[in-house]
mmCIF file of the N, C-alpha and C atoms, coordinates in Angstrom:
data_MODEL
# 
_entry.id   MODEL 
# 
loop_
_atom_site.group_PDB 
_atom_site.id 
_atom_site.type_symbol 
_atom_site.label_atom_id 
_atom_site.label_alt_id 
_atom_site.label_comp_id 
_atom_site.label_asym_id 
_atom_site.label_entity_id 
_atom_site.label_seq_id 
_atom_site.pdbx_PDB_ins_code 
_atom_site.Cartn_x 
_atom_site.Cartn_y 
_atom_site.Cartn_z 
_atom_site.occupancy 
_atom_site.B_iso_or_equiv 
_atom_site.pdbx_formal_charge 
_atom_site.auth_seq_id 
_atom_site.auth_comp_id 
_atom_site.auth_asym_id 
_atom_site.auth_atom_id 
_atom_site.pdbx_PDB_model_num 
ATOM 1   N N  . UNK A 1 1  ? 84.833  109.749 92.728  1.00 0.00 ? 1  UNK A N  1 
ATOM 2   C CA . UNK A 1 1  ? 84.977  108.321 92.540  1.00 0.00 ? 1  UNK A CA 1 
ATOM 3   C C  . UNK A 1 1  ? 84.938  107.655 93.906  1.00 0.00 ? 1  UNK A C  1 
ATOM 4   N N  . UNK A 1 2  ? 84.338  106.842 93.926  1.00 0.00 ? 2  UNK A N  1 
ATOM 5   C CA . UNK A 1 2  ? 83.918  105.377 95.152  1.00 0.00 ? 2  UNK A CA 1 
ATOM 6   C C  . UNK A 1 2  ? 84.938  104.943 95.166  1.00 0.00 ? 2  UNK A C  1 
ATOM 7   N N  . UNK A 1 3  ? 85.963  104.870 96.243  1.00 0.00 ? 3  UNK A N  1 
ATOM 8   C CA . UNK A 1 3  ? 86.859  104.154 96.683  1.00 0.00 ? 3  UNK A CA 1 
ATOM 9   C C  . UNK A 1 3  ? 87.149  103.073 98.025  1.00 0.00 ? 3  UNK A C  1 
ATOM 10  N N  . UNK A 1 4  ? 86.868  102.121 98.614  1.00 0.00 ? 4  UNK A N  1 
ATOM 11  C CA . UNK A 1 4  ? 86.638  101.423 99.528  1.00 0.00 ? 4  UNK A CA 1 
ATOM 12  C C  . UNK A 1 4  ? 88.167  100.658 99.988  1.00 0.00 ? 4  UNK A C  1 
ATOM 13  N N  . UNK A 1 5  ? 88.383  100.477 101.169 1.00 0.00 ? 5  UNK A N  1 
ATOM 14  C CA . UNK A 1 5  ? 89.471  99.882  101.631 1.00 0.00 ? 5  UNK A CA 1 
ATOM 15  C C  . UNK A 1 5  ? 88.927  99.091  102.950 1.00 0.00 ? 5  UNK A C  1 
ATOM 16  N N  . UNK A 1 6  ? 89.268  97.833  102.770 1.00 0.00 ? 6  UNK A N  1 
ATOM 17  C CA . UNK A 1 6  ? 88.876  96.213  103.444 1.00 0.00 ? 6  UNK A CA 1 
ATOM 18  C C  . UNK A 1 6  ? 90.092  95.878  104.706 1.00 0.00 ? 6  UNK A C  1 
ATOM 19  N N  . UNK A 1 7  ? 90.216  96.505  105.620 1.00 0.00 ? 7  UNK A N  1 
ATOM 20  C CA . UNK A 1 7  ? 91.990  95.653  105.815 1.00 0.00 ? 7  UNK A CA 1 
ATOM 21  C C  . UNK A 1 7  ? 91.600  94.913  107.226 1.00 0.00 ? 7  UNK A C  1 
ATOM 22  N N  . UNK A 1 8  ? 92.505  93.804  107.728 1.00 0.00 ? 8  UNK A N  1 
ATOM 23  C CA . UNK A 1 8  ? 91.959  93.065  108.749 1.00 0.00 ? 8  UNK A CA 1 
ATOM 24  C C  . UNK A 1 8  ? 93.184  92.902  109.588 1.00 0.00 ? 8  UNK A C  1 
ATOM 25  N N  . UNK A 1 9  ? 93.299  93.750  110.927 1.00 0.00 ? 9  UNK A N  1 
ATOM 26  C CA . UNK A 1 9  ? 94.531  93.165  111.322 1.00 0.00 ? 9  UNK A CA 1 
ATOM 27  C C  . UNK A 1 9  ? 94.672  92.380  112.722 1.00 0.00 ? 9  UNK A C  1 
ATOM 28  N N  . UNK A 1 10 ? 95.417  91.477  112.341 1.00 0.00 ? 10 UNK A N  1 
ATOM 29  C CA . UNK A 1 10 ? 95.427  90.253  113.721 1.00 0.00 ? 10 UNK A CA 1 
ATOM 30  C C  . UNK A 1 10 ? 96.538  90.173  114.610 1.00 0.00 ? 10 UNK A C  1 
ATOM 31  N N  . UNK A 1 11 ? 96.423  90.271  115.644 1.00 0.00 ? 11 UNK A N  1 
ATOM 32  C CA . UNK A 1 11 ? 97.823  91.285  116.889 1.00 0.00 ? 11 UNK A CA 1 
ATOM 33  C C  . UNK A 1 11 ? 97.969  89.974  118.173 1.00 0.00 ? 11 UNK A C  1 
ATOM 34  N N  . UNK A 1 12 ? 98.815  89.090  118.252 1.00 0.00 ? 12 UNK A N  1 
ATOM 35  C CA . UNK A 1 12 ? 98.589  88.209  119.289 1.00 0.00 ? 12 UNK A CA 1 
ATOM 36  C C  . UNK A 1 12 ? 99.833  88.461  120.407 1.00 0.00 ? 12 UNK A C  1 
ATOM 37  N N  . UNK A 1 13 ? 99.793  88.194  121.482 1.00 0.00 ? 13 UNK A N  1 
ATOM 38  C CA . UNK A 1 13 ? 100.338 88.632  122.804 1.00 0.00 ? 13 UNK A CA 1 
ATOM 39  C C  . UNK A 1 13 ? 100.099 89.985  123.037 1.00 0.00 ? 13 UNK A C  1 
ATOM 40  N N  . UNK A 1 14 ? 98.946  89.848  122.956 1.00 0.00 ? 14 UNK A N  1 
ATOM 41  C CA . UNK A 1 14 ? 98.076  91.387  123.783 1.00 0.00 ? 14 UNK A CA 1 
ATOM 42  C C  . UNK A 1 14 ? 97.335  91.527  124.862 1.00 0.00 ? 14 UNK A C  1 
ATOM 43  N N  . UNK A 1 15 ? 97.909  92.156  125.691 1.00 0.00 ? 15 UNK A N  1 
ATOM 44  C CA . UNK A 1 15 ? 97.664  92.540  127.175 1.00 0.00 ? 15 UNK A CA 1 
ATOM 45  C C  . UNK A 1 15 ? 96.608  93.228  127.471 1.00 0.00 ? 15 UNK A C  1 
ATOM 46  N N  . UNK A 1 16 ? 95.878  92.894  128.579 1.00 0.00 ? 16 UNK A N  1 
ATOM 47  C CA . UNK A 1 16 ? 94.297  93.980  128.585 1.00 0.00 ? 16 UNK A CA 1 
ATOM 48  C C  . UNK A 1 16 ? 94.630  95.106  128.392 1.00 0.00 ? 16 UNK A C  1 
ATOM 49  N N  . UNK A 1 17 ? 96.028  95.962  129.096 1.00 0.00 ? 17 UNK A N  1 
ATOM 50  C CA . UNK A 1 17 ? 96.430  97.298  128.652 1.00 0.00 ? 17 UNK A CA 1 
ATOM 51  C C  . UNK A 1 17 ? 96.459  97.585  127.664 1.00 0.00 ? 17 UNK A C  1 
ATOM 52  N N  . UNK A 1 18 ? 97.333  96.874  126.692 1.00 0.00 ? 18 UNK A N  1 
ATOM 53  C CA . UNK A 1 18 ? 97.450  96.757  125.111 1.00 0.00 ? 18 UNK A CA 1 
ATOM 54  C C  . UNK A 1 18 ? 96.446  97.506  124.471 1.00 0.00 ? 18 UNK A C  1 
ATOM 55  N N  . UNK A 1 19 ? 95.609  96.464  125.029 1.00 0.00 ? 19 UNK A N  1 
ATOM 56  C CA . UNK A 1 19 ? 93.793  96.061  124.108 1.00 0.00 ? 19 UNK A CA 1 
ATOM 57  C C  . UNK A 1 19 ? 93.589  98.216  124.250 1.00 0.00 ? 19 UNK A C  1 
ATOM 58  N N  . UNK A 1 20 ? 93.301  98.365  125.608 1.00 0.00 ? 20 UNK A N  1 
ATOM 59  C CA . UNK A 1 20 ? 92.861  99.631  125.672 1.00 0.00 ? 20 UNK A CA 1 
ATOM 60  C C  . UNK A 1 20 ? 93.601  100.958 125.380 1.00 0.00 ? 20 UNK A C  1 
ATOM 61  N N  . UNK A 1 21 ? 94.778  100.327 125.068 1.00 0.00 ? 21 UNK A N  1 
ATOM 62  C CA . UNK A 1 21 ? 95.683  101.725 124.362 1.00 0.00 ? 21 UNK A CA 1 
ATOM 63  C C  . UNK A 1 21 ? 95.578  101.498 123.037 1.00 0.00 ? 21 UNK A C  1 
ATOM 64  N N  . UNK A 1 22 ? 94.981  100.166 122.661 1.00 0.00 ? 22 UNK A N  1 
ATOM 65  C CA . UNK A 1 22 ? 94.586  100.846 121.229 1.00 0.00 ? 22 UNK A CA 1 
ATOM 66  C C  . UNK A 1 22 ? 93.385  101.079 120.726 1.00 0.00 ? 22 UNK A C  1 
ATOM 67  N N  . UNK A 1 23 ? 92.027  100.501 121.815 1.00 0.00 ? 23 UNK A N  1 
ATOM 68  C CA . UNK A 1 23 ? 91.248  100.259 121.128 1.00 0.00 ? 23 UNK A CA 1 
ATOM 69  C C  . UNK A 1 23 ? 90.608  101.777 121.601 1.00 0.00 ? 23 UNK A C  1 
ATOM 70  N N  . UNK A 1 24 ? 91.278  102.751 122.431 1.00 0.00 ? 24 UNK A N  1 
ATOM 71  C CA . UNK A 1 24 ? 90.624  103.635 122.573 1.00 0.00 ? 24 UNK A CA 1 
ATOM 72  C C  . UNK A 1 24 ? 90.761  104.668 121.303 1.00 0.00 ? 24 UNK A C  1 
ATOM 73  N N  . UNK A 1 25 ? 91.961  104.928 121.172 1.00 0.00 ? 25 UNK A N  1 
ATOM 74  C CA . UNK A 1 25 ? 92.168  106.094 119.891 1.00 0.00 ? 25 UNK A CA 1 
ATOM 75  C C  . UNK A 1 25 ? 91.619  105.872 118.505 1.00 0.00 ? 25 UNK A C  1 
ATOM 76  N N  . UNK A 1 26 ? 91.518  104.235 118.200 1.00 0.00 ? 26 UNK A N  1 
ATOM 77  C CA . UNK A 1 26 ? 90.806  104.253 116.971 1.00 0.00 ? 26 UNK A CA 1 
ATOM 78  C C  . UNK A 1 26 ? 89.883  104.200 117.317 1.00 0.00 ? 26 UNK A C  1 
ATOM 79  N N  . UNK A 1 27 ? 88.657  103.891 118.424 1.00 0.00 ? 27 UNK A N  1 
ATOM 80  C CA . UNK A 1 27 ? 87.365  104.574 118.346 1.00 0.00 ? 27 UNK A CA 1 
ATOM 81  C C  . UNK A 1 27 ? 87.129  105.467 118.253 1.00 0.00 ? 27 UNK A C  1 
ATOM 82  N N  . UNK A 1 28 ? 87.896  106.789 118.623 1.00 0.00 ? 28 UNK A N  1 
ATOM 83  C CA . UNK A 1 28 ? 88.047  107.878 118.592 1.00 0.00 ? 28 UNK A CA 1 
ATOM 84  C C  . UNK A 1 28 ? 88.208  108.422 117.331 1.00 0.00 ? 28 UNK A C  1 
ATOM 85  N N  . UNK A 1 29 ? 89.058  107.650 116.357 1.00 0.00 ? 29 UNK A N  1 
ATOM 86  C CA . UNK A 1 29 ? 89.422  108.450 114.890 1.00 0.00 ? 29 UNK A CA 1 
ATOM 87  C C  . UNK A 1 29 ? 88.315  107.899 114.434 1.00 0.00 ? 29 UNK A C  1 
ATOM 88  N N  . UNK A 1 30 ? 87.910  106.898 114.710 1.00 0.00 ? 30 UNK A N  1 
ATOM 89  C CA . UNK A 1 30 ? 86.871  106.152 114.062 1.00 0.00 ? 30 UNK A CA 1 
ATOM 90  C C  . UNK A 1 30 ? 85.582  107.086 114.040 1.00 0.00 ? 30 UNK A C  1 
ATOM 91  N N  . UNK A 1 31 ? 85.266  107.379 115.111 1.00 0.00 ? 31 UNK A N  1 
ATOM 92  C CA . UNK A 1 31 ? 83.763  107.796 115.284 1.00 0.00 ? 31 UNK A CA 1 
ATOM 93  C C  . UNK A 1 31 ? 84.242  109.380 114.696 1.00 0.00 ? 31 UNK A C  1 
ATOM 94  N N  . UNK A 1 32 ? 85.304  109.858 114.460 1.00 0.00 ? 32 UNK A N  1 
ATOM 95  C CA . UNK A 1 32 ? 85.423  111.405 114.060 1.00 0.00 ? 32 UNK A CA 1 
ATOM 96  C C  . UNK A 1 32 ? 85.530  111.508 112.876 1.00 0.00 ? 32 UNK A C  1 
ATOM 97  N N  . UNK A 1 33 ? 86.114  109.775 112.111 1.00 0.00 ? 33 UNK A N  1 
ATOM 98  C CA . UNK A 1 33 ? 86.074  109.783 110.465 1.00 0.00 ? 33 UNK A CA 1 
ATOM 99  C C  . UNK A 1 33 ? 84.759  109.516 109.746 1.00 0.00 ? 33 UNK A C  1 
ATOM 100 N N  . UNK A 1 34 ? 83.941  108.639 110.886 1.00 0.00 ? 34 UNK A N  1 
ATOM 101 C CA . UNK A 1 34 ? 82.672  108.789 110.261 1.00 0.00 ? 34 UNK A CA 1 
ATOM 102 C C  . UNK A 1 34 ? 81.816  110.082 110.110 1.00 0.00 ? 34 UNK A C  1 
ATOM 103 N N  . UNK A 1 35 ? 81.763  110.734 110.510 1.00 0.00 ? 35 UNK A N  1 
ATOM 104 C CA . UNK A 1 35 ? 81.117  112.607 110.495 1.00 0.00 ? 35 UNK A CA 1 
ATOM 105 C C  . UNK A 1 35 ? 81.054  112.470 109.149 1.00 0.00 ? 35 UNK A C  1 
ATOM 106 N N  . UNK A 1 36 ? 79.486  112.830 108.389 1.00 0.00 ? 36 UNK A N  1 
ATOM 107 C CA . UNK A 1 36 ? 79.525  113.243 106.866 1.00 0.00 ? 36 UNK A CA 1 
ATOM 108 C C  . UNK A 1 36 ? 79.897  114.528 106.909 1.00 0.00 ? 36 UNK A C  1 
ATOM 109 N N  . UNK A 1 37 ? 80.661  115.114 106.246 1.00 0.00 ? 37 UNK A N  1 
ATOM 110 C CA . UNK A 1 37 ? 80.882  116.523 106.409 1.00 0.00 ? 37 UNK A CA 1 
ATOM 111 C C  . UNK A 1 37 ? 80.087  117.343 105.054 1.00 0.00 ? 37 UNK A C  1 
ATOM 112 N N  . UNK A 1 38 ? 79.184  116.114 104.749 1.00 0.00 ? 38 UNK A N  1 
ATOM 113 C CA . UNK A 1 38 ? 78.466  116.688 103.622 1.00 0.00 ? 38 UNK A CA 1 
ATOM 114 C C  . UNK A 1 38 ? 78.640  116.954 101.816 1.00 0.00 ? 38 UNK A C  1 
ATOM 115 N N  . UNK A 1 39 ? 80.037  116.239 101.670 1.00 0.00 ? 39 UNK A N  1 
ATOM 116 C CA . UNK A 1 39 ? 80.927  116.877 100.377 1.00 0.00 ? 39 UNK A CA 1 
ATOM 117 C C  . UNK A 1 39 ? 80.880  115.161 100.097 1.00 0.00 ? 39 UNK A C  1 
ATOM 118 N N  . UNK A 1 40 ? 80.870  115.433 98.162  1.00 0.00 ? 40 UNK A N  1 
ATOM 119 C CA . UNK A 1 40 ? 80.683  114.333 97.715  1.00 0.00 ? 40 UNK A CA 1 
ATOM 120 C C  . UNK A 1 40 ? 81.881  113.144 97.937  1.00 0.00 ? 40 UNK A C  1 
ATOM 121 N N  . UNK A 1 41 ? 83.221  113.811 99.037  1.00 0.00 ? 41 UNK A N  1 
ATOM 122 C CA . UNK A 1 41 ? 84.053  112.640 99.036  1.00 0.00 ? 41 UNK A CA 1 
ATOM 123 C C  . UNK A 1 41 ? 83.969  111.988 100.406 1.00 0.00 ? 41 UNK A C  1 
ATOM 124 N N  . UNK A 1 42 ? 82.706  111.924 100.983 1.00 0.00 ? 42 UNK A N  1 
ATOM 125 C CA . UNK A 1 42 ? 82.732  111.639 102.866 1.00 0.00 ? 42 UNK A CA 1 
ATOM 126 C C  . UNK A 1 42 ? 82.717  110.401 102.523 1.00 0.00 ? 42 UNK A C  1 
ATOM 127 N N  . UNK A 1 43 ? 83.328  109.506 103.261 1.00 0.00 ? 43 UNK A N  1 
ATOM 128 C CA . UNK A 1 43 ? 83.052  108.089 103.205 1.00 0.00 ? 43 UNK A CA 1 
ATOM 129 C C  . UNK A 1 43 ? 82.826  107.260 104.839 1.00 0.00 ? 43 UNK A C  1 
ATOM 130 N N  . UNK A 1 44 ? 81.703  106.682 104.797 1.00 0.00 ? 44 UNK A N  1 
ATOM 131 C CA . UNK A 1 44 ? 82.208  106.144 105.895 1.00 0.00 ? 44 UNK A CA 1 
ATOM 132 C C  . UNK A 1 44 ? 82.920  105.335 106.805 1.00 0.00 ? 44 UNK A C  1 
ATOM 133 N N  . UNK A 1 45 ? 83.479  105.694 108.136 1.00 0.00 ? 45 UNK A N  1 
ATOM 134 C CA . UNK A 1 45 ? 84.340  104.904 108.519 1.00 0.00 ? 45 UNK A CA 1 
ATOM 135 C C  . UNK A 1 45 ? 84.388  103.422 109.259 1.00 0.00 ? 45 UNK A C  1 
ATOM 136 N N  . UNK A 1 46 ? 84.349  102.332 109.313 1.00 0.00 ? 46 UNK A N  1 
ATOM 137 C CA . UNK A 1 46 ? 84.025  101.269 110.380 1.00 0.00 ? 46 UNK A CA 1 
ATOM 138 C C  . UNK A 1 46 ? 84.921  100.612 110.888 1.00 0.00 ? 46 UNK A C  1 
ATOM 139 N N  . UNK A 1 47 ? 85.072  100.837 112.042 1.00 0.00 ? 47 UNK A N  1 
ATOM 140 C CA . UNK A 1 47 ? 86.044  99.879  112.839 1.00 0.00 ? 47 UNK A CA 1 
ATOM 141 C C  . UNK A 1 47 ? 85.887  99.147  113.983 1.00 0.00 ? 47 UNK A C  1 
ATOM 142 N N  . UNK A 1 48 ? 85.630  97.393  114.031 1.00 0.00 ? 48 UNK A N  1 
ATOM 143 C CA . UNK A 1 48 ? 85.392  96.441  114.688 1.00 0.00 ? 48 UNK A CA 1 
ATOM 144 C C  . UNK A 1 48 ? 86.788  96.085  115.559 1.00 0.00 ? 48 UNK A C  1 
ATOM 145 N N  . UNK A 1 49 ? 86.491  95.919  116.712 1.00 0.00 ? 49 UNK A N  1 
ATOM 146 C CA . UNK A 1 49 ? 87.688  94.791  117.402 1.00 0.00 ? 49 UNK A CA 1 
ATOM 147 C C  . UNK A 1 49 ? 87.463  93.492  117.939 1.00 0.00 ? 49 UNK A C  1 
ATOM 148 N N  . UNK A 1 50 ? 87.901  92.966  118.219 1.00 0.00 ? 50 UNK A N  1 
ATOM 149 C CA . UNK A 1 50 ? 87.620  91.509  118.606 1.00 0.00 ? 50 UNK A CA 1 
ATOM 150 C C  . UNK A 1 50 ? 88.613  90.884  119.228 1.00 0.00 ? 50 UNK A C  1 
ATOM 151 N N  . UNK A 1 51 ? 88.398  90.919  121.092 1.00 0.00 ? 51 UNK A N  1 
ATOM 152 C CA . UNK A 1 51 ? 89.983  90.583  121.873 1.00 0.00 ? 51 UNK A CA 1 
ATOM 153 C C  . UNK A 1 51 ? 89.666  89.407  122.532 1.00 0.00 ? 51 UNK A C  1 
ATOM 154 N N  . UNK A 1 52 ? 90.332  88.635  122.120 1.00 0.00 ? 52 UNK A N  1 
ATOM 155 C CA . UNK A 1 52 ? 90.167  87.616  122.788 1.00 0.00 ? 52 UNK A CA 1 
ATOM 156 C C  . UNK A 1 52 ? 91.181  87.238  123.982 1.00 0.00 ? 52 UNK A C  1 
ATOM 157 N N  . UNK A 1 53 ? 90.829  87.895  125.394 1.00 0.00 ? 53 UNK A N  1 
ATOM 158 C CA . UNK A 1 53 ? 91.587  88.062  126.734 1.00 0.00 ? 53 UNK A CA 1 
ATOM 159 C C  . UNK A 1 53 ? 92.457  86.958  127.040 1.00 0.00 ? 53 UNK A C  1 
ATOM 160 N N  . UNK A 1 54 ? 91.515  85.314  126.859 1.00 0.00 ? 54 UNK A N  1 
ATOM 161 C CA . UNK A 1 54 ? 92.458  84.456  127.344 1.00 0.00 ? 54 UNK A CA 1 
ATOM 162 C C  . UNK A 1 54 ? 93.545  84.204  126.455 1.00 0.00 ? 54 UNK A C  1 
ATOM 163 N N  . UNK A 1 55 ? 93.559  84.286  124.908 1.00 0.00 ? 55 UNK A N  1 
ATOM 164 C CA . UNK A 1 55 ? 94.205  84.431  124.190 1.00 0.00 ? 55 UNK A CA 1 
ATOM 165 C C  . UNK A 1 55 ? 95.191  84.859  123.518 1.00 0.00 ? 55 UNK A C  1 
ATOM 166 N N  . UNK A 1 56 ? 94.914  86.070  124.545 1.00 0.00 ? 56 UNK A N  1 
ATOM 167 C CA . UNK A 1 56 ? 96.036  87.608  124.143 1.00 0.00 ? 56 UNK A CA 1 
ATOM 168 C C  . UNK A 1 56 ? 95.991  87.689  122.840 1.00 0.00 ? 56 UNK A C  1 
ATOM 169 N N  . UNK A 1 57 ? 94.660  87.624  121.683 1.00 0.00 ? 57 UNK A N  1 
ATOM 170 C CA . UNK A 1 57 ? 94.854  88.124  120.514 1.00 0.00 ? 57 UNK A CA 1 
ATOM 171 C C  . UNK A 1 57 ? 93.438  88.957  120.044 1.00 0.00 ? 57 UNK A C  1 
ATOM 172 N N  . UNK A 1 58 ? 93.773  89.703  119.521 1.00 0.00 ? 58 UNK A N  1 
ATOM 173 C CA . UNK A 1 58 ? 93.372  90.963  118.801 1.00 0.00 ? 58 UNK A CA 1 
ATOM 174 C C  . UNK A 1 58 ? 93.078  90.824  117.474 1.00 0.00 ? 58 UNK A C  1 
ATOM 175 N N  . UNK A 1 59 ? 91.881  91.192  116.709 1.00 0.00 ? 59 UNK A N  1 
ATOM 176 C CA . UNK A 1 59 ? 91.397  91.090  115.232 1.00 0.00 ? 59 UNK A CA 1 
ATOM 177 C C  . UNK A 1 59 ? 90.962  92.695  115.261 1.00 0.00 ? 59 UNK A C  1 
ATOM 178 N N  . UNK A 1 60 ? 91.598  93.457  114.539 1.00 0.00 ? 60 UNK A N  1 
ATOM 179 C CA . UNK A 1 60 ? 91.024  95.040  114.012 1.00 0.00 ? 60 UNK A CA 1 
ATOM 180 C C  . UNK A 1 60 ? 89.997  94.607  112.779 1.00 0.00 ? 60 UNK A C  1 
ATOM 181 N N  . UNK A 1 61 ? 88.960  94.752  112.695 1.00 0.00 ? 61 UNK A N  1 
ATOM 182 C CA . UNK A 1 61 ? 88.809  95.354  111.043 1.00 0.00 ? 61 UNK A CA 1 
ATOM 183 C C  . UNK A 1 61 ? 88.399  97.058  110.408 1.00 0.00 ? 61 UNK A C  1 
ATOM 184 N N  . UNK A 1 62 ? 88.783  96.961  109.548 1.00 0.00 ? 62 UNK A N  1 
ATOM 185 C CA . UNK A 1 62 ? 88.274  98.419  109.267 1.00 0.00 ? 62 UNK A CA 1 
ATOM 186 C C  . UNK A 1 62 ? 88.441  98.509  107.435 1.00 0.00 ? 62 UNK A C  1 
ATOM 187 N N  . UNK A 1 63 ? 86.848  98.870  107.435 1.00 0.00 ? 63 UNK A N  1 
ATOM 188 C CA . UNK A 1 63 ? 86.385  99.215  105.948 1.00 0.00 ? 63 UNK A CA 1 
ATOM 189 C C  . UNK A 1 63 ? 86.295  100.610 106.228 1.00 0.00 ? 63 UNK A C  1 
ATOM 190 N N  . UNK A 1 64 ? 86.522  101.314 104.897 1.00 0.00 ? 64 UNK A N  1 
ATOM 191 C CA . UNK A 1 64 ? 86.254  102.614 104.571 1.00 0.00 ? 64 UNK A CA 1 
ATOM 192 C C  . UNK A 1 64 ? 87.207  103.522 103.582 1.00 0.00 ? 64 UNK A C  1 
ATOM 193 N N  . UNK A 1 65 ? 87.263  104.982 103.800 1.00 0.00 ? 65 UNK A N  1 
ATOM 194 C CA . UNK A 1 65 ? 87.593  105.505 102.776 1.00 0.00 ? 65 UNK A CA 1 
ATOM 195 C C  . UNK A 1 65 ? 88.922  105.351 102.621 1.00 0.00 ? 65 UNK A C  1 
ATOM 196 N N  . UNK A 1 66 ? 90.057  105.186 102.025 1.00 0.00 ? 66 UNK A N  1 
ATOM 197 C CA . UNK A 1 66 ? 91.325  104.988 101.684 1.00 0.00 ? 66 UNK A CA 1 
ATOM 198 C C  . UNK A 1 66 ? 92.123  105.351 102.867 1.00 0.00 ? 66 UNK A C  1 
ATOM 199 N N  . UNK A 1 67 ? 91.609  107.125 102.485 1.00 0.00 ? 67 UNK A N  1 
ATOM 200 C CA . UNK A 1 67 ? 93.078  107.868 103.754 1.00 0.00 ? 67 UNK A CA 1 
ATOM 201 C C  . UNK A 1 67 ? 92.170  107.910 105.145 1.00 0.00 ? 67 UNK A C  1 
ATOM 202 N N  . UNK A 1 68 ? 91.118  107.409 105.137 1.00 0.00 ? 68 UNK A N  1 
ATOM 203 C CA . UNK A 1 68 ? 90.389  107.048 107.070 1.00 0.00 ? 68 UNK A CA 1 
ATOM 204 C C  . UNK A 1 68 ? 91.196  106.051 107.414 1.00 0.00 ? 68 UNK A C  1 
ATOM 205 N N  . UNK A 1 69 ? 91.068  104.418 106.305 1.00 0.00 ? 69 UNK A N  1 
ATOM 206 C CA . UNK A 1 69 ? 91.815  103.423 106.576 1.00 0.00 ? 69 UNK A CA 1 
ATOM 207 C C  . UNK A 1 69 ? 93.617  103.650 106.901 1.00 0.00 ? 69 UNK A C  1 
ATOM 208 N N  . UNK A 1 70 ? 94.070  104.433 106.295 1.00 0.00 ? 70 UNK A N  1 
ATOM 209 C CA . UNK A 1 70 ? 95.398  104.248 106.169 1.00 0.00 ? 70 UNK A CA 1 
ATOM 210 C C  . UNK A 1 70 ? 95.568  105.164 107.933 1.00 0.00 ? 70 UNK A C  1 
ATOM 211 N N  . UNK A 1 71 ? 95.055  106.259 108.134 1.00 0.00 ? 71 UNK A N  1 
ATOM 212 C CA . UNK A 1 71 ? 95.024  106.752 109.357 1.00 0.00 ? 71 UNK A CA 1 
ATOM 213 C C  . UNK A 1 71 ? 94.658  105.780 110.260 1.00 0.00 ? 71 UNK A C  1 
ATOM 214 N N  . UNK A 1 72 ? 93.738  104.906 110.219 1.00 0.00 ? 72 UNK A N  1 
ATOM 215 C CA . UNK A 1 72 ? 93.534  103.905 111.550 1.00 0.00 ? 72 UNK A CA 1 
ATOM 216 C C  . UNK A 1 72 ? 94.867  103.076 112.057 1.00 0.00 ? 72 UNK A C  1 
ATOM 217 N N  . UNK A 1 73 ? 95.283  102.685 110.437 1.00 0.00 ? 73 UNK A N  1 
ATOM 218 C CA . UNK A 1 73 ? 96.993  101.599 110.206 1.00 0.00 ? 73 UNK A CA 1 
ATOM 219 C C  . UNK A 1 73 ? 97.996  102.339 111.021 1.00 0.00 ? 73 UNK A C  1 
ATOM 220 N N  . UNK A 1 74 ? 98.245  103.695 111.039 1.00 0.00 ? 74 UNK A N  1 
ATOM 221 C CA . UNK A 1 74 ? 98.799  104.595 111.277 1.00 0.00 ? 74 UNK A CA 1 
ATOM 222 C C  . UNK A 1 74 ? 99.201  104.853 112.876 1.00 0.00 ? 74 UNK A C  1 
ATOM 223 N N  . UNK A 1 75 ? 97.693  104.877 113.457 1.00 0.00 ? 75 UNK A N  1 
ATOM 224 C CA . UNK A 1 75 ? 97.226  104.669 114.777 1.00 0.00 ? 75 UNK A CA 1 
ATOM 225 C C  . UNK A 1 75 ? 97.849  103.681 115.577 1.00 0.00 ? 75 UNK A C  1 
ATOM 226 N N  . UNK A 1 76 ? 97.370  102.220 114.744 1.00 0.00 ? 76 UNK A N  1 
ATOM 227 C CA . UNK A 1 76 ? 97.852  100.972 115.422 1.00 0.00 ? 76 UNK A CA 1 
ATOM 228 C C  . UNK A 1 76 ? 99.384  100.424 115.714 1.00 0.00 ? 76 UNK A C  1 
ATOM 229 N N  . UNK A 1 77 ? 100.216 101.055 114.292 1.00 0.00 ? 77 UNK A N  1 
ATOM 230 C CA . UNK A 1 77 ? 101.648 100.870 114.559 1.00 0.00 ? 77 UNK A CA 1 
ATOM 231 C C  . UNK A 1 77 ? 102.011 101.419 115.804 1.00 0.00 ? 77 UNK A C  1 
ATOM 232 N N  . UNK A 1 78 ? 101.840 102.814 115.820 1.00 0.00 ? 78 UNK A N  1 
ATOM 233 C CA . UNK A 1 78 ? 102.115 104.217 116.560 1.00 0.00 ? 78 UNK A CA 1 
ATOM 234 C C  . UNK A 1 78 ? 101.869 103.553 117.827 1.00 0.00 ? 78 UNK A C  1 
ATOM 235 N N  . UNK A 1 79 ? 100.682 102.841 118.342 1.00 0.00 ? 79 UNK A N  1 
ATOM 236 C CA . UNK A 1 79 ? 100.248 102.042 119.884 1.00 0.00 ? 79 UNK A CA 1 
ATOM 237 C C  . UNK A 1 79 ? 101.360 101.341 119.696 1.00 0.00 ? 79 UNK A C  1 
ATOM 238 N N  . UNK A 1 80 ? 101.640 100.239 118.648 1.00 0.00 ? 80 UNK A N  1 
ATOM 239 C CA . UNK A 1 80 ? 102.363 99.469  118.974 1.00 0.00 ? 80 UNK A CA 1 
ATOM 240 C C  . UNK A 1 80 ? 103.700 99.087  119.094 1.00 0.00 ? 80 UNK A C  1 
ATOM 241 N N  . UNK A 1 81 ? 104.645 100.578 118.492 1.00 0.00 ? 81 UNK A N  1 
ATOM 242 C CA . UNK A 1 81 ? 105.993 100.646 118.424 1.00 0.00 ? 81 UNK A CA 1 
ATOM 243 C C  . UNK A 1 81 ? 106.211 101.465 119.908 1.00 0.00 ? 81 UNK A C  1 
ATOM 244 N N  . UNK A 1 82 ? 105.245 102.160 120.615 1.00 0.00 ? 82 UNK A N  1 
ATOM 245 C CA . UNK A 1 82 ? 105.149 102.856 121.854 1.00 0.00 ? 82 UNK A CA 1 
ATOM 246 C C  . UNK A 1 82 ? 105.328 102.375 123.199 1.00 0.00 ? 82 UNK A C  1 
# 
């Protein structure tokens, strides 16, 4: 079964450091959740950022398979309770 997950998250008083302690690891899960591994449940993964420096705010998005999405969510707390 086709399952898709939409989530959009918006992060304001974020520091260029910030930006790169998070935006590195979810590129990282990102580009390792996209891998088809060939089996009818691969889904792919996408994850956009969007920092706006003078702003100090941050837009994540990320479409994809349920437990890719919930691992990215996972990621971002984890940066951000750190």
């Amino acid at each position: 079964r086709y399952v898709e997950a939409s989530s959009i998250v918006e992060i304001d008083a974020v520091s260029p450091e910030t930006f790169r302690r998070i935006s590195n690891p979810i590129s990282a899960a990102s580009g390792a959740a996209s891998r088809d591994d060939g089996t009818r449940n691969s889904q792919p993964l996408r994850v956009e950022t969007i920092y706006n420096e003078t702003r100090g705010h941050l837009k994540i998005i990320i479409v994809g398979g349920l437990r890719a999405s919930a691992g990215v969510l996972e990621l971002i707390h984890a940066v951000l309770e750190s």
